[in-house]
N, C-alpha and C positions, 0 to 999 in steps of 0.2 A: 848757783842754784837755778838761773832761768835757764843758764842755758841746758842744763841738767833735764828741768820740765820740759823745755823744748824739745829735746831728742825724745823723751817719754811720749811724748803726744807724736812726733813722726815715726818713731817706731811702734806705736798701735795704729796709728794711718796702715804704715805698710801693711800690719797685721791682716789688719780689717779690707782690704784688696787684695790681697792673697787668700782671704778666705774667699771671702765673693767670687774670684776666679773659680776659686775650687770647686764652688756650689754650682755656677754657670753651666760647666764644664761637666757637671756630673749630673745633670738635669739633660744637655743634650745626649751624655751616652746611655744616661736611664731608659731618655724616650724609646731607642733602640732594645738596649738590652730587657729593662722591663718590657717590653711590647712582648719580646719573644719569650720569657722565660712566662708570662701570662698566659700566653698561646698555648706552651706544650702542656703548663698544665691544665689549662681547658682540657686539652687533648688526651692528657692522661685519666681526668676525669670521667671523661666520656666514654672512656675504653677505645681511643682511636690511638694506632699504633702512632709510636717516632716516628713517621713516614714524609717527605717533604711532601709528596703527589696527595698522598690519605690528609695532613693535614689543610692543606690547601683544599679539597674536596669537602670538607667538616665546613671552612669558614665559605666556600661558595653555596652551601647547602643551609648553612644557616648564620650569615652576617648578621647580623646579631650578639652572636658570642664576640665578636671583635670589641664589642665596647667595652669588655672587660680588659683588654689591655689597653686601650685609648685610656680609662680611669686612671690605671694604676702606672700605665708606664707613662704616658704623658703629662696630663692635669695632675694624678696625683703626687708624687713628689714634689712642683713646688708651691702646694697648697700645705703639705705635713711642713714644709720649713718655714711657709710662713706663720702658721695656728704656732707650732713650736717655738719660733724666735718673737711671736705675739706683734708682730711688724702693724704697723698702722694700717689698716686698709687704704686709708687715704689716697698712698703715694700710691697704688694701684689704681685709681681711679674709681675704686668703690664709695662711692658716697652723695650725696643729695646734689652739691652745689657743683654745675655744669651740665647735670642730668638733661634737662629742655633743651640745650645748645648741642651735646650729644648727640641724641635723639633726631635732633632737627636735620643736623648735619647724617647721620650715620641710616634713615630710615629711606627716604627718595633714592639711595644706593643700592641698598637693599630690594628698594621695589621693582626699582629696574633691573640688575642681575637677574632676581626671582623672573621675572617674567620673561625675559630672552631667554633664558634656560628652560623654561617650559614649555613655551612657543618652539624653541627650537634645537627640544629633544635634548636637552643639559642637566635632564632632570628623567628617573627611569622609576617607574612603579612595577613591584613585582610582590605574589600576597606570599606567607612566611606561614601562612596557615596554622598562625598560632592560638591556642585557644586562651581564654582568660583564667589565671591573671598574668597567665606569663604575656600577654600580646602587650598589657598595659606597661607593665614593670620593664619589657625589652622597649619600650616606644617610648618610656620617661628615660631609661636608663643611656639609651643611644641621644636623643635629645638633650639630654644632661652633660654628656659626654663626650661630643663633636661639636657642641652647641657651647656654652657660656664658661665647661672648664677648659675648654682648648683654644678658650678664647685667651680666657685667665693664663694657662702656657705662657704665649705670646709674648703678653704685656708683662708678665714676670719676667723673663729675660729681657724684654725689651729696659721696666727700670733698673734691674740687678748688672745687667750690663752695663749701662750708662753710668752707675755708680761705679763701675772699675775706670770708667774714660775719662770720670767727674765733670760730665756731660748731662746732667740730669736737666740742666735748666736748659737746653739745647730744642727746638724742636725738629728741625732734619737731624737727628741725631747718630753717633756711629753705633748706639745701642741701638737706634731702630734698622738702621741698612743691615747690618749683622743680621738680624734677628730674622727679620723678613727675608733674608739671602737665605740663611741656613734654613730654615721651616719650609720655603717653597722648595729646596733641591731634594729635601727629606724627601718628599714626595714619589721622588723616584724610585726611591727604594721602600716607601710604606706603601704607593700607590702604585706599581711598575704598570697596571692596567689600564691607568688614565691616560698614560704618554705625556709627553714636553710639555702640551698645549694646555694641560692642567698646572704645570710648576708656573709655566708664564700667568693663569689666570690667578693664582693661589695669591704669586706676588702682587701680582697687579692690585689685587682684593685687599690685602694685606696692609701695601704700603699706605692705600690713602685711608685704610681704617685706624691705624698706627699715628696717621696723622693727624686724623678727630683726637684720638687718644691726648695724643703731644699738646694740639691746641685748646682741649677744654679740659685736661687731665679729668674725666671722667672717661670710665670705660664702660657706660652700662648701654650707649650707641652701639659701639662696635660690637659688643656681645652681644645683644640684642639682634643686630643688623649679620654677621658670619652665624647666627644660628638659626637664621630664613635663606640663607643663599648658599651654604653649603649643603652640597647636594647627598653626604650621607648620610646628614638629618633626616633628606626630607624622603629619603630612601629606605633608612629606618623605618622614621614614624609610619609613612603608608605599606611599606611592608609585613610591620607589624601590624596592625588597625583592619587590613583590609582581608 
């Protein structure tokens, strides 16, 4: 009979890591495939043809619309699986106790990036000439969106991964190297306009906010701190606003 139990509990082990793979894995090809199947239908909304040249001309015309597929194809699927599977916010880092250490740690990073990129042209204002209320609702909705759920992304993969390595108690962990590797290469292909030197800073950015993460398992630092220094916040918000 133990050993009976015993197999029982190693095969819902296995269960239970094979699904998490599953989820992993379909959260990064979401990020992709959601982004685009977001996009065309913007694009079919708008009356802008199937056109690669036409739709890329829509999102240079008005970046903005992008944050609807940032929502749905990145932050939102693994926010519907966590509300769904009712997951502790906790192990995300959502919650009171580490907040101050966080913060401490995650805001003098923030301040600095912020400012070399402004000082030195890392940061581009341009007005979107939208009138109210759409200027507010694109300037929450891109701030929402680039800012604290793409932070959320991140750190989901970050702990959903380390629960396949059962590396959760790990702080350099191979859920965060993964995590941080794949999100800054995305780049290349969600960002192809930035070039390299944006995947190197992405990482760069990434890994030691990953590691406030790890060290105070709070995430309201990190979120907080990537949605002042990423630059298509602050591109949004004064795009839209001004």
């Amino acid at each position: 009979m133990k050993n009976d139990g015993f197999r029982m509990r190693s095969s819902g082990l296995k269960h239970f890591y094979r699904r998490q793979a599953v989820l992993v894995i379909l959260v990064w090809i979401w990020m992709f495939l959601g982004s685009i199947l977001v996009i065309l239908l913007t694009a079919y909304i708008k009356g802008v043809s199937v056109n690669f040249d036409r739709i890329v001309d829509m999102l240079n015309k008005e970046p903005y619309l992008a944050s609807y597929a940032e929502v749905v194809g990145v932050g939102g699927l693994p926010l519907a699986i966590t509300l769904f599977r009712r997951d502790n916010l906790q192990i995300y880092g959502l919650q009171r106790k580490g907040t101050i250490s966080s913060m401490l740690l995650s805001i003098p990073l923030a301040i600095v990036i912020f400012v070399l990129r402004f000082f030195y042209g890392g940061l581009s204002i341009s007005s979107f000439n939208l009138q109210f209320p759409y200027n507010i609702w694109y300037a929450t909705l891109g701030a929402f969106a680039y800012g604290p759920l793409e932070s959320f992304f991140v750190i989901w993969l970050i702990v959903n991964t380390d629960s396949i390595f059962k590396s959760l108690r790990e702080k350099f962990s191979p859920g965060l190297l993964i995590t941080v590797v794949v999100f800054s290469l995305s780049h290349i292909i969600l960002s192809p306009q930035a070039g390299i030197a944006n995947v190197i800073r992405v990482a760069i950015e990434w890994l030691i906010l990953s590691l406030i993460f790890e060290y105070t398992k709070n995430s309201i630092g990190p979120m907080f701190a990537w949605t002042l220094i990423n630059g298509q916040v602050f591109y949004l918000v004064t795009g839209c606003l001004t």
